[in-house]
PASEBA-1860 file (N, C-alpha, C; in nm, 3 decimals):
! residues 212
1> XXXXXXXX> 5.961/0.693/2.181/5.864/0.757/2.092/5.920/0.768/1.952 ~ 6.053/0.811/1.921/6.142/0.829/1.801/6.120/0.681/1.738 ~ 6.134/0.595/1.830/6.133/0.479/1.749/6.034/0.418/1.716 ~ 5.912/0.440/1.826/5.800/0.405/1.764/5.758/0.501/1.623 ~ 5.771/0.576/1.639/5.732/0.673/1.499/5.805/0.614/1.392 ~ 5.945/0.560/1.375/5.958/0.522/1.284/5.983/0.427/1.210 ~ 5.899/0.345/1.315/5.829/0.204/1.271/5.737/0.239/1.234 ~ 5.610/0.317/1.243/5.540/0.360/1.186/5.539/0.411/1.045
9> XXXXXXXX> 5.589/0.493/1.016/5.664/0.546/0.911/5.691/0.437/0.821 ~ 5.774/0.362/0.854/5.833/0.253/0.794/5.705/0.139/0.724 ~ 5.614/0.158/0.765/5.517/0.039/0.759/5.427/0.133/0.697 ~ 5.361/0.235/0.703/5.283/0.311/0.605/5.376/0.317/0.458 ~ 5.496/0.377/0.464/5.619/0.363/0.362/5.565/0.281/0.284 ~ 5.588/0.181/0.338/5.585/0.015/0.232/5.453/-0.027/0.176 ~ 5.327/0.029/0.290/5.226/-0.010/0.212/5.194/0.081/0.110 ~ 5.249/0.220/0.124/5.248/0.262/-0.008/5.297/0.221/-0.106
17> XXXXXXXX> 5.421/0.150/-0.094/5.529/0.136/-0.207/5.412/-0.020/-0.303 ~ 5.397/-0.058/-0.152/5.349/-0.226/-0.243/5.224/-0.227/-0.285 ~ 5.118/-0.107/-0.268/5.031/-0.071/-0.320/5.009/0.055/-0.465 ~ 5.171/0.093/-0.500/5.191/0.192/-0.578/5.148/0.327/-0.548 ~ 5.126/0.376/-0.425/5.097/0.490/-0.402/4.917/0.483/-0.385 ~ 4.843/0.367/-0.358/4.686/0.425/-0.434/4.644/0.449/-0.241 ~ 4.743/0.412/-0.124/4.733/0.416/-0.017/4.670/0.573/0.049 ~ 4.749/0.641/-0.026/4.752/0.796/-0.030/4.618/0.875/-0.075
25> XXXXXXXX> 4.611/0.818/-0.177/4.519/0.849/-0.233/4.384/0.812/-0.211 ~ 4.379/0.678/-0.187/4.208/0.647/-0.110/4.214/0.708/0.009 ~ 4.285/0.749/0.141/4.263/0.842/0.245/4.212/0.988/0.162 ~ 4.277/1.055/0.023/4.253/1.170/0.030/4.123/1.227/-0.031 ~ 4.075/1.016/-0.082/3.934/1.050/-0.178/3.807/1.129/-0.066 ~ 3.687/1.205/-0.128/3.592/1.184/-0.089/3.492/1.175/-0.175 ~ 3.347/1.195/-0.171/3.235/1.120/-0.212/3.195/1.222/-0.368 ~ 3.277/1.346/-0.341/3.307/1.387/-0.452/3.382/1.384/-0.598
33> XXXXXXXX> 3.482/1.312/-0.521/3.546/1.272/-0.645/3.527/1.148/-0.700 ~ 3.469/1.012/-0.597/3.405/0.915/-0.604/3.227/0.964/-0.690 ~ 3.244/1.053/-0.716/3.064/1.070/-0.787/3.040/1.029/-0.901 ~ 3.119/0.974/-1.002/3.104/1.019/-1.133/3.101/0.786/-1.105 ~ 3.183/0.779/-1.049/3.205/0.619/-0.996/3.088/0.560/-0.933 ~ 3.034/0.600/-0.777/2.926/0.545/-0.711/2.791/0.441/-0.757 ~ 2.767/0.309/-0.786/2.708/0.218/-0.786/2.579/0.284/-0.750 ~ 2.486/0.232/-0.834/2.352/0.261/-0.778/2.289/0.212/-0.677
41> XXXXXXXX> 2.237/0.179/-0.560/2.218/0.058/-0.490/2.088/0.007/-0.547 ~ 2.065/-0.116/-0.460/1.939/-0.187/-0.542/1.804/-0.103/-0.550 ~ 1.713/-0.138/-0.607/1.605/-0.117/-0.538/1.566/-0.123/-0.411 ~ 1.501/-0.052/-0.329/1.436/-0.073/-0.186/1.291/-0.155/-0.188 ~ 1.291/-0.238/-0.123/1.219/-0.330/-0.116/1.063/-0.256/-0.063 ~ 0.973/-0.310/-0.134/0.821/-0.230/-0.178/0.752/-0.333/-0.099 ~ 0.629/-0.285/-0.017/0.536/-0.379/0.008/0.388/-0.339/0.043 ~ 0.343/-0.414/0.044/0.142/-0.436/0.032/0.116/-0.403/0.189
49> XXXXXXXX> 0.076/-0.326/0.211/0.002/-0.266/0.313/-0.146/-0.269/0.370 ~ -0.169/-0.284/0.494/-0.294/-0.308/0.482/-0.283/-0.232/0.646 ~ -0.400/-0.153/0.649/-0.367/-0.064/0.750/-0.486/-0.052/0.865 ~ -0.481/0.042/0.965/-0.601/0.005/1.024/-0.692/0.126/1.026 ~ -0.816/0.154/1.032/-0.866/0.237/0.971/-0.854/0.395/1.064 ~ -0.901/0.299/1.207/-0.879/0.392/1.305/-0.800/0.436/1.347 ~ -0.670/0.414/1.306/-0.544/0.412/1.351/-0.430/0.481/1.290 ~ -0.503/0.510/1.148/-0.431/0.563/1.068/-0.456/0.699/0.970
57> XXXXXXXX> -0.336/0.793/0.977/-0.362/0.933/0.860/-0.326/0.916/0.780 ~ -0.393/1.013/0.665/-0.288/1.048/0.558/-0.256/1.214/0.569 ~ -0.192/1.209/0.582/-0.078/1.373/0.545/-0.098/1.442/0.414 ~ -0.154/1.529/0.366/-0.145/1.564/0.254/-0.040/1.681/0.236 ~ 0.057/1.658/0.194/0.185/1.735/0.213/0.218/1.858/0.115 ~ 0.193/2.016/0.133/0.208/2.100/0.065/0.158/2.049/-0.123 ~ 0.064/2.049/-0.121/-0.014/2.009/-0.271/-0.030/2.137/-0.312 ~ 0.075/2.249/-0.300/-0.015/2.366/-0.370/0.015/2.405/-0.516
65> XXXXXXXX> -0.060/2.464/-0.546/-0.042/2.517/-0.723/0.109/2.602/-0.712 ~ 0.121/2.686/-0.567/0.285/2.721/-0.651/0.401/2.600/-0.598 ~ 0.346/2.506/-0.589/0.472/2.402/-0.578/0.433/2.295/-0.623 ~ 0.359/2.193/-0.569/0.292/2.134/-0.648/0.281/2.161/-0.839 ~ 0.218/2.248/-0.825/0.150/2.264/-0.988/0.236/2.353/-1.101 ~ 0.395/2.369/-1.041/0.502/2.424/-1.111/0.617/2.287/-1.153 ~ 0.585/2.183/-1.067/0.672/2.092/-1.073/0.647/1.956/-1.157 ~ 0.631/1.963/-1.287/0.619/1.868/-1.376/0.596/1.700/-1.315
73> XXXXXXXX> 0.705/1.642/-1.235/0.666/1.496/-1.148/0.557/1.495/-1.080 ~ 0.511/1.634/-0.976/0.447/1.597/-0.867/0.343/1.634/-0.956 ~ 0.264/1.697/-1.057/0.178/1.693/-1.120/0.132/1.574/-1.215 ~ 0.213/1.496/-1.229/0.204/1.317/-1.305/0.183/1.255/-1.152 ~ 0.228/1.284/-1.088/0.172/1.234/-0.949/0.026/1.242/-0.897 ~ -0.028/1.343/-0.928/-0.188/1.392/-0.858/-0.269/1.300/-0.862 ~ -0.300/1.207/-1.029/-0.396/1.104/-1.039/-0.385/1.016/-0.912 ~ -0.238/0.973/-0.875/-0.257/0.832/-0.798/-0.281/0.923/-0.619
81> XXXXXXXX> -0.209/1.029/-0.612/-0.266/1.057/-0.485/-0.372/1.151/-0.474 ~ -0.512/1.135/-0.568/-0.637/1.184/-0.545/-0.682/1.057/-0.558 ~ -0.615/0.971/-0.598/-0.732/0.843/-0.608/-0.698/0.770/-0.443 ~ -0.616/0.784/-0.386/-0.564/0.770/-0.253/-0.644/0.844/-0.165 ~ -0.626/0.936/-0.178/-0.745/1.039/-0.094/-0.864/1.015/-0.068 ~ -0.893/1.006/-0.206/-1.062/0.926/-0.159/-1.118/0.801/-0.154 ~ -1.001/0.705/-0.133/-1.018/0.587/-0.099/-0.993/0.590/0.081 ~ -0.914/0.690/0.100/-0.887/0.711/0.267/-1.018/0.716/0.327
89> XXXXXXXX> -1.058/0.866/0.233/-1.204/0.947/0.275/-1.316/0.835/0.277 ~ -1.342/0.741/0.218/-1.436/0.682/0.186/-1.412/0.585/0.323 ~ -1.308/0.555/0.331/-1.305/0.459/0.440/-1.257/0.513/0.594 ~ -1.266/0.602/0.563/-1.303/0.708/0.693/-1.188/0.722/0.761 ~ -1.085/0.735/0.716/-0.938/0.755/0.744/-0.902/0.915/0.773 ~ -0.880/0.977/0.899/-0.846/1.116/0.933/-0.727/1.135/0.798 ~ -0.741/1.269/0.754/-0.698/1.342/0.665/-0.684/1.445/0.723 ~ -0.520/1.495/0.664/-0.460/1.615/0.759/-0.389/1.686/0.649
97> XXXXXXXX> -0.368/1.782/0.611/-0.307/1.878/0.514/-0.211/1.961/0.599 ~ -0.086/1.993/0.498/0.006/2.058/0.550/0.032/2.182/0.435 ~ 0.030/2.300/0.514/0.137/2.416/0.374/0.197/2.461/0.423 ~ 0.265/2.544/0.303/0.420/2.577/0.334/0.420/2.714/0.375 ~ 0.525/2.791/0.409/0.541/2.922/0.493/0.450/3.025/0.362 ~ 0.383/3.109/0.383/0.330/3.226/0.309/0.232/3.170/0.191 ~ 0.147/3.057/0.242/0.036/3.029/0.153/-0.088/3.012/0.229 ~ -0.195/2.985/0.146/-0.316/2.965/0.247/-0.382/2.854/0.187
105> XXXXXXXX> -0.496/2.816/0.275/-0.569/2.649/0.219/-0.605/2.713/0.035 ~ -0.651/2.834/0.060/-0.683/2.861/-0.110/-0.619/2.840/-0.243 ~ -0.444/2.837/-0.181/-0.352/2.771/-0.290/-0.353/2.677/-0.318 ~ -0.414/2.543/-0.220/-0.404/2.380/-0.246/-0.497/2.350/-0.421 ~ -0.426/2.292/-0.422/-0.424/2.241/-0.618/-0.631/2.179/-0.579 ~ -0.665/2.238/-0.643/-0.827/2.199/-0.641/-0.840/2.060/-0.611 ~ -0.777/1.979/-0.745/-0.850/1.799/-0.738/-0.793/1.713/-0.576 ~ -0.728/1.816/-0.521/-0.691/1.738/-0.411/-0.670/1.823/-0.268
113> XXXXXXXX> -0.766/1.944/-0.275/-0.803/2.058/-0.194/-0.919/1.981/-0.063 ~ -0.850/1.979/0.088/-0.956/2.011/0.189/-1.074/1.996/0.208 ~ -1.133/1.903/0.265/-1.247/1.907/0.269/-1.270/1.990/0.409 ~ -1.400/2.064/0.460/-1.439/2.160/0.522/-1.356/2.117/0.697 ~ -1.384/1.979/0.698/-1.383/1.928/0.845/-1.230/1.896/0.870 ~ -1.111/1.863/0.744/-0.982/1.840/0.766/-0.889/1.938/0.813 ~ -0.827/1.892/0.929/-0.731/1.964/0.989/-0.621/2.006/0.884 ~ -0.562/2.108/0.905/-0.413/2.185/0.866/-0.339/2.223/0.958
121> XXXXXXXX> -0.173/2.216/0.883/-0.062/2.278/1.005/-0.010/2.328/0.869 ~ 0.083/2.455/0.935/0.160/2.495/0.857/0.280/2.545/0.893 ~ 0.376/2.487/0.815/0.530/2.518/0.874/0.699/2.508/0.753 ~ 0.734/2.509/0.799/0.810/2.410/0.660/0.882/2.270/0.697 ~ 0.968/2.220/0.612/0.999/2.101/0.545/0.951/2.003/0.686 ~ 0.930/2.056/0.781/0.924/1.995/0.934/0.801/2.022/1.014 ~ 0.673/1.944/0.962/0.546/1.971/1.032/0.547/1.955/1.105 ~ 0.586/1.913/1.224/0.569/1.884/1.388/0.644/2.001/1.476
129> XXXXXXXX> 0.714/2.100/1.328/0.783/2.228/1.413/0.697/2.357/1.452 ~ 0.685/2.342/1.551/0.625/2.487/1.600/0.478/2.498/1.587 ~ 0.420/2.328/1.559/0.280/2.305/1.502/0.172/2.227/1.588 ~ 0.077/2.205/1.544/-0.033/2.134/1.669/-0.002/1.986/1.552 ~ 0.091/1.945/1.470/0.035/1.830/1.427/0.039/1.729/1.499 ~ 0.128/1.678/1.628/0.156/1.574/1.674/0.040/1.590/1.775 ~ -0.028/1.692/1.868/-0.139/1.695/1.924/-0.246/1.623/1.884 ~ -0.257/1.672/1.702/-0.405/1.642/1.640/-0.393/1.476/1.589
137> XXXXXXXX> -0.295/1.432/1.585/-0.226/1.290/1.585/-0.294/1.179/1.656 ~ -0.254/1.248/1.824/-0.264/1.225/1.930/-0.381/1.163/1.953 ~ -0.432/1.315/1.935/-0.597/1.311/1.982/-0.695/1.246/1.899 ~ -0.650/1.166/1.764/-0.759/1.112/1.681/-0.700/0.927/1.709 ~ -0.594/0.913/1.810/-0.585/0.790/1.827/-0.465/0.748/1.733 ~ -0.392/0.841/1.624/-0.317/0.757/1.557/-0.210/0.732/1.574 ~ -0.173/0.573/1.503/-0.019/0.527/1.514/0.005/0.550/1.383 ~ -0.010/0.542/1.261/0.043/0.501/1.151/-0.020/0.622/1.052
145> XXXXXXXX> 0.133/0.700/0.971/0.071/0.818/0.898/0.119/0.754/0.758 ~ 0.030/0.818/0.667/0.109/0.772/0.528/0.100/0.939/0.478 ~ 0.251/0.927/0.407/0.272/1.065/0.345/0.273/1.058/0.232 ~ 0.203/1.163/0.164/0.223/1.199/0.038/0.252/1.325/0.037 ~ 0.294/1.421/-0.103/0.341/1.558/-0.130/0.438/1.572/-0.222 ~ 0.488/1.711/-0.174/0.626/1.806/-0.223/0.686/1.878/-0.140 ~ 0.821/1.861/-0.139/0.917/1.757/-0.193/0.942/1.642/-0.127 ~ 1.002/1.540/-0.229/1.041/1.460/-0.172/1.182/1.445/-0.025
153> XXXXXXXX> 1.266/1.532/-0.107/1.367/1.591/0.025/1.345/1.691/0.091 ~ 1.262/1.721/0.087/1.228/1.834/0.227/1.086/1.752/0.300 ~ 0.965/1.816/0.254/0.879/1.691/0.332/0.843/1.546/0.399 ~ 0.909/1.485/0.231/0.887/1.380/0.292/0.983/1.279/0.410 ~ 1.121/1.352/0.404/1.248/1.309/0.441/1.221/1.351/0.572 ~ 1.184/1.512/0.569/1.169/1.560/0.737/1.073/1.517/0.840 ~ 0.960/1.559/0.792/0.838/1.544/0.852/0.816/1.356/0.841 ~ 0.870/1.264/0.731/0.854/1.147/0.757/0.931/1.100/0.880
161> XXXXXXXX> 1.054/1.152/0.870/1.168/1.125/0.972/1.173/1.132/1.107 ~ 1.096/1.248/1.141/1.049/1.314/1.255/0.923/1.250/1.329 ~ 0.894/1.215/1.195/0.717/1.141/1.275/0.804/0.953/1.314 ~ 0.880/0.941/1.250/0.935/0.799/1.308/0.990/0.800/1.399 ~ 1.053/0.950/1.432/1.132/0.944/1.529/1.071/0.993/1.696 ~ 0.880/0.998/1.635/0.805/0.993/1.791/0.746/0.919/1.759 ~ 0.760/0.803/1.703/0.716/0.713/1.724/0.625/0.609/1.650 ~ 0.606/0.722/1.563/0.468/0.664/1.464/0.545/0.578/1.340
169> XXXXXXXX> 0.425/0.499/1.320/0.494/0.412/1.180/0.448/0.522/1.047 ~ 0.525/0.495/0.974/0.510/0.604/0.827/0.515/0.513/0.743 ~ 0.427/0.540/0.661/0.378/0.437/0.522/0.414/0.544/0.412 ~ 0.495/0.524/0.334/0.557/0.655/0.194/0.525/0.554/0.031 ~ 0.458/0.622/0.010/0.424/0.557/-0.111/0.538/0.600/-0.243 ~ 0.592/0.554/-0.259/0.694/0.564/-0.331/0.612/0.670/-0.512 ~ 0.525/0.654/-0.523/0.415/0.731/-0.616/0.355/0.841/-0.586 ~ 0.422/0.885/-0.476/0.278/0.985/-0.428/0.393/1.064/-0.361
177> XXXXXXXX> 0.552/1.061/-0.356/0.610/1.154/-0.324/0.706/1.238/-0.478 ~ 0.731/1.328/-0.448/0.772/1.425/-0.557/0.834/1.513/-0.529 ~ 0.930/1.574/-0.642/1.022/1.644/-0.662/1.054/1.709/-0.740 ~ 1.129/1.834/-0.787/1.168/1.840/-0.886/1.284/1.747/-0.998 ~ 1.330/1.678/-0.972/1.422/1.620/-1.009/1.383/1.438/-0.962 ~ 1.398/1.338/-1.063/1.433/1.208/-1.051/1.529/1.183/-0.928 ~ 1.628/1.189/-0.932/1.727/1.168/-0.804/1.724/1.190/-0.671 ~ 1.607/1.323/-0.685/1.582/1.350/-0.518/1.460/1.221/-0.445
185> XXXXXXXX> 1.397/1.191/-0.535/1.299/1.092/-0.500/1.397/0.938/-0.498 ~ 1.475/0.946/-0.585/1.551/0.781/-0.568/1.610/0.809/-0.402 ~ 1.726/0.908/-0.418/1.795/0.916/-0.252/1.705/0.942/-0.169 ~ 1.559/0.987/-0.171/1.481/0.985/-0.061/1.417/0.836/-0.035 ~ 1.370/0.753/-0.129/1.318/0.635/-0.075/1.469/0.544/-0.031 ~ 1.553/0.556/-0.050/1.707/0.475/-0.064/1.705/0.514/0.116 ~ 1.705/0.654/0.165/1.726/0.708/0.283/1.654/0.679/0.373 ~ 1.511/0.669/0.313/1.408/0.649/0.430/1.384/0.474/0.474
193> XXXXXXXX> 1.434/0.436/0.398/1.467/0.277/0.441/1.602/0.217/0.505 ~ 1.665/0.302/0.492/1.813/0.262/0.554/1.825/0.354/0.633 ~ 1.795/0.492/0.672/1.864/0.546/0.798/1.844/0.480/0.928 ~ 1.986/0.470/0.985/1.938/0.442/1.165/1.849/0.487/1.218 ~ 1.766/0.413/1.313/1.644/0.459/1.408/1.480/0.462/1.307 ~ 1.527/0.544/1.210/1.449/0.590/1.113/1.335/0.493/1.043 ~ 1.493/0.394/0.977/1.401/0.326/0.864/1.327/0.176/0.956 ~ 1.317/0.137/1.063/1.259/0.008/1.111/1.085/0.074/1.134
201> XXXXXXXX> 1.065/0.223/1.122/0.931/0.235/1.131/0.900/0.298/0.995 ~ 0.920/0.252/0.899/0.901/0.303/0.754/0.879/0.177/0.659 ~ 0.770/0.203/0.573/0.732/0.095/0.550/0.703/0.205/0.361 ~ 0.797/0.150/0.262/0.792/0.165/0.152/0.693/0.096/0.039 ~ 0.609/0.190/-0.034/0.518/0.110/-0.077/0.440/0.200/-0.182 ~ 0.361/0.176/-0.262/0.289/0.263/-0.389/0.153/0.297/-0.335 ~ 0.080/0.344/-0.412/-0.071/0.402/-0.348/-0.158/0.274/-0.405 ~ -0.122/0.229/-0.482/-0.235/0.071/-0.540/-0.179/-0.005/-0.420
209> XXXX> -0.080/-0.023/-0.353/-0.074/-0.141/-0.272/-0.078/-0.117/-0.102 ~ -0.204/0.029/-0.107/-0.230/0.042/0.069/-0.386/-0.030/0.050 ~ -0.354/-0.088/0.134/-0.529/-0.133/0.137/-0.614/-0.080/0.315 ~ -0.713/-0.010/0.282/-0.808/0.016/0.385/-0.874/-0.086/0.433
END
């Protein structure tokens, strides 16, 4: 054992020596001190959708005036996901609304408020927790949800994640999710296309390029 150890020794030794010490030091890096360094990765690859009518929701994800309508992005957001909405509605696509803990349908931001007959769940960052949404899913026949909302890392990350992970395909319009911050929306579309399990039922894409 003595001697195996210090052959060991001996051979870490040297690759320090013939590497100048940086041996040491990349074991002691982490992603923190690597931050200021880290490469952007590419873009995530966007595509044209075409969906099936019966087969498919849209999620309307916490749209309310105190989150929604405090958050500067997701309010430059509203045009393209009310014009989404009622291209769903028109083509007769189940519509499902979600809010967040201690609000009611009365907070949802008007231009993109409930119509009388659309289902709601309410929970947080994780609609399928403690909720009838995967029931009401179920029961209208669907495979394929497309999400829109706030936030991008809490909603759309969870509740997208979760719904891939029973099964359903998730369509995320890269336009129609929001945040407070630029970066949470880049690492959320970056995430939802590359996580294991996750990203092979996620299908990245804008609200001009779902077609009914």
């Amino acid at each position: 054992m003595g001697a195996r150890f210090t052959f060991i020794f001996a051979v870490v030794a040297a690759f320090g020596a013939a590497t100048g010490g940086t041996f040491s030091k990349a074991v002691a890096s982490d992603i923190l001190d690597e931050w200021a360094n880290v490469k952007t990765p590419a873009v995530p690859e966007i595509k044209t959708v075409t969906v099936e009518r019966g087969t498919t929701a849209l999620i309307m994800g916490d749209l309310m005036n105190q989150t929604c309508g405090k958050r500067p992005r997701c309010v430059a957001a509203l045009p393209a996901i009310k014009k989404l909405l009622g291209e769903a509605r028109a083509a007769k696509v189940a519509v499902i609304y979600s809010l967040p803990p201690n609000t009611t349908t009365a907070d949802f931001i008007a231009d993109v408020a409930p119509a009388a007959d659309e289902p709601s769940v309410q929970s947080g960052v994780d609609k399928f927790f403690k909720t009838n949404l995967e029931q009401i899913l179920k029961d209208k026949g669907i495979q394929t949800v497309i999400l829109v909302g706030t936030s991008a890392e809490g909603l759309v990350t969870y509740t997208g994640g979760v719904a891939a992970l029973r099964g359903f395909n998730v369509i995320i319009p890269a336009d129609g999710m929001a945040s407070v911050e630029a970066f949470a929306e880049q690492y959320v579309a970056w995430h939802m296309t590359h996580a294991p399990t996750i990203s092979p039922k996620v299908t990245l894409t804008r609200t001009d390029m779902i077609k009914f």
